[in-house]
Structure formats: C-alpha cells, structure tokens
C-alpha positions as CSV (number, residue, x, y, z in Angstrom):
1,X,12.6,48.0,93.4
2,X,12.9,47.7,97.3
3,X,15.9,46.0,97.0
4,X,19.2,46.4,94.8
5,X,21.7,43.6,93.5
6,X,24.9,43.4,95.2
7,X,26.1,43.8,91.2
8,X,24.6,47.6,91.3
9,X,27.5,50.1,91.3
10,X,25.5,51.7,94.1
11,X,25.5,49.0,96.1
12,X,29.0,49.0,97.0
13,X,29.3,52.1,98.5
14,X,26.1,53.2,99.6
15,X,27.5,54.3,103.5
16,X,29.9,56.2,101.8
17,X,28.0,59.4,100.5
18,X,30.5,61.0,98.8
19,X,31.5,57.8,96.5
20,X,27.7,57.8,96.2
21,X,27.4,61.0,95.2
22,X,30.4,60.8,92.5
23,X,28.7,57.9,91.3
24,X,25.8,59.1,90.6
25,X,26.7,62.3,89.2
26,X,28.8,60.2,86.5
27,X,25.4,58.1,85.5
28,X,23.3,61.5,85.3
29,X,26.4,62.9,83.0
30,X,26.0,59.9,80.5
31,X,21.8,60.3,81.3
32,X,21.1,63.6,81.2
33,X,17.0,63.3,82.8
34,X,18.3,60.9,85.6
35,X,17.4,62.2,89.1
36,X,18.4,60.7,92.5
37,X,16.9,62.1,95.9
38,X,18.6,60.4,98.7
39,X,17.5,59.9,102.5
40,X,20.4,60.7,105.3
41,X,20.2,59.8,108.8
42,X,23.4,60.8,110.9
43,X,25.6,61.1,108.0
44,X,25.1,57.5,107.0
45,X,23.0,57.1,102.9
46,X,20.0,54.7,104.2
47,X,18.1,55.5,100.9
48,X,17.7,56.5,97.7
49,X,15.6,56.9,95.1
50,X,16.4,56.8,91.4
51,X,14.1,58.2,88.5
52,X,14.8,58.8,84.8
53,X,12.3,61.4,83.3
54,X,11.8,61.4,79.4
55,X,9.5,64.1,78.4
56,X,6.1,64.0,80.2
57,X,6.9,60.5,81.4
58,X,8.6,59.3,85.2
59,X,10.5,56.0,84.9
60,X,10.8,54.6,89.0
61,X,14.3,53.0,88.3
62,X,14.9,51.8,92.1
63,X,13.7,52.8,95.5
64,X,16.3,51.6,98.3
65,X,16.1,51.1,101.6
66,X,18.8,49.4,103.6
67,X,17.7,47.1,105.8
68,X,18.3,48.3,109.1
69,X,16.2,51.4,107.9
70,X,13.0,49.4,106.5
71,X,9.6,49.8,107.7
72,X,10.2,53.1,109.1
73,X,8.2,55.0,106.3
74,X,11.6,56.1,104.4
75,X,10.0,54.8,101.0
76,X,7.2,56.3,101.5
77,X,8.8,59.7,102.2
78,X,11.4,59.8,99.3
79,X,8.8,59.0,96.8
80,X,6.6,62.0,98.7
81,X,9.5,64.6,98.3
82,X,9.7,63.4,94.5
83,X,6.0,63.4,94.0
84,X,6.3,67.5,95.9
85,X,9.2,68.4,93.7
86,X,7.6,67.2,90.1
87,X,4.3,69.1,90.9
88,X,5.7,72.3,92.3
89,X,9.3,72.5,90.2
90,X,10.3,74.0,86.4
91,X,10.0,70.6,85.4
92,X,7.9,70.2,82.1
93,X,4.8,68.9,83.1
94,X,4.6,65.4,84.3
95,X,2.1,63.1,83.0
96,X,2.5,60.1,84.6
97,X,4.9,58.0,86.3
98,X,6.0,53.9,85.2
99,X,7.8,51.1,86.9
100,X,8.2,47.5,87.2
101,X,8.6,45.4,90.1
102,X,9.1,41.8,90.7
103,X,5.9,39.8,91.7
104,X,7.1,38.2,94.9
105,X,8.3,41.7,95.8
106,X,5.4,42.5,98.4
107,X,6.6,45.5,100.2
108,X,7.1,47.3,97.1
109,X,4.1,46.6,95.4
110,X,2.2,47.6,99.1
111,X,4.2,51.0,98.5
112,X,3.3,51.4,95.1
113,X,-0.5,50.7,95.7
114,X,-0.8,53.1,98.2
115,X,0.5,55.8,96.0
116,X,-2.2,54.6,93.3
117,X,-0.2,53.2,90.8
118,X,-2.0,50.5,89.1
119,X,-1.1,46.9,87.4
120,X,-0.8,47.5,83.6
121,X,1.1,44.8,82.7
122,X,2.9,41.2,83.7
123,X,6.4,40.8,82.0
124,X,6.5,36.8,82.4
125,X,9.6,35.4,83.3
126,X,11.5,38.5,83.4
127,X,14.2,38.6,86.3
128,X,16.8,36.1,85.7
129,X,15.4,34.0,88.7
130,X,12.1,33.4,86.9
131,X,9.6,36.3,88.8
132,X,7.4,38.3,86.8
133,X,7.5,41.7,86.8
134,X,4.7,43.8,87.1
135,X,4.6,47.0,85.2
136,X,2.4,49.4,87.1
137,X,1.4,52.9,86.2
138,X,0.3,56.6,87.6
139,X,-1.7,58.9,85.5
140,X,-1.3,62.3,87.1
C-alpha cells in the first residue's frame, strides 16, 4: 500500500521514531518473520516498509511514504534495499514476493510494475469503500 489508515498503530506516531520503533518491535515479537526497513531523513521517519516472510514466500504488507516525501524515489529505494538484503542475506531462499493493492491506487501499482510484479488476481469489492484489490506477484 502507498498509503496507511489513520486507524494503523503506525500511523499515529510515525515522526516519532522511537514510538515507532517500540511499536514495531512489539508486532515482530507476536510475528516472528515480520520485517520493517525504514527511510530517515534528518531524524524525522518519512517511510517505511513492512514485509512478512513465511518460508520461501515475501508478503508486501505496506510501503509508506508521507506525503511531503512522495515522488522523490523513497518507495522505490526501500523496496531496492529489501530486494539487496533478501538476495545477498542468511535468509532461506526467497522465491517470490505477493501483495495486494487497491485498484484506484495508481502510484503504487506504477511502483509495483516497474519492479515486475505482475496482476494475478482481482479481489472484487475488497476494501471497505468498494475498490478491488489487485493481488500481484514476483517470481524470483
């Protein structure tokens, strides 16, 4: 996702690194494959990215950007760094990665285009305002 719900936990307090940082660290205790990589620009959290990693299989939970930040290629570089660490890291070998994005959500599925993920699927009606999402995949 490009964008998160003001209902995330994250939401609240993503200029506060530390309360970000706490936060997270309690969802990867309760999810033990959760990973976040996070993008810092003069000490202020402009975005994240959140992945869960079963097995052989990356699940793109949300990619962040805040808005004063967009279009400035900070999407593109966090899922870059993630894309470096899962090919040259200890993790078990990563097969492919899966996500799903809202329809109208045209920046995001721009992003996920350009890093070859492809349109497997169309959950109708899925969001709770009535957009599909589209579930897009990576074989690696």
């Amino acid at each position: 996702m490009f964008r998160i719900s003001s209902a995330d936990v994250f939401c609240a307090s993503k200029n506060l690194i530390k309360s970000f940082c706490d936060d997270a660290l309690i969802q990867n205790q309760r999810d033990c494959f959760s990973s976040f990589f996070i993008y810092i620009n003069s000490g202020v959290l402009v975005g994240y990215l959140n992945v869960q990693i079963v097995f052989d299989i990356v699940e793109i939970d949300y990619i962040y950007v805040d808005n004063n930040f967009k279009r400035q290629g900070i999407s593109n570089k966090l899922f870059s760094l993630f894309q470096d660490v899962c090919q040259h890291s200890d993790f078990p070998r990563i097969s492919k990665f899966i996500l799903e994005v809202s329809d109208k959500n045209i920046p995001a599925l721009s992003l996920y285009k350009k890093f070859n993920f492809k349109e497997i699927s169309i959950r109708k009606s899925y969001y709770k305002n009535g957009d599909d999402a589209v579930i897009m995949e990576k074989i690696l």
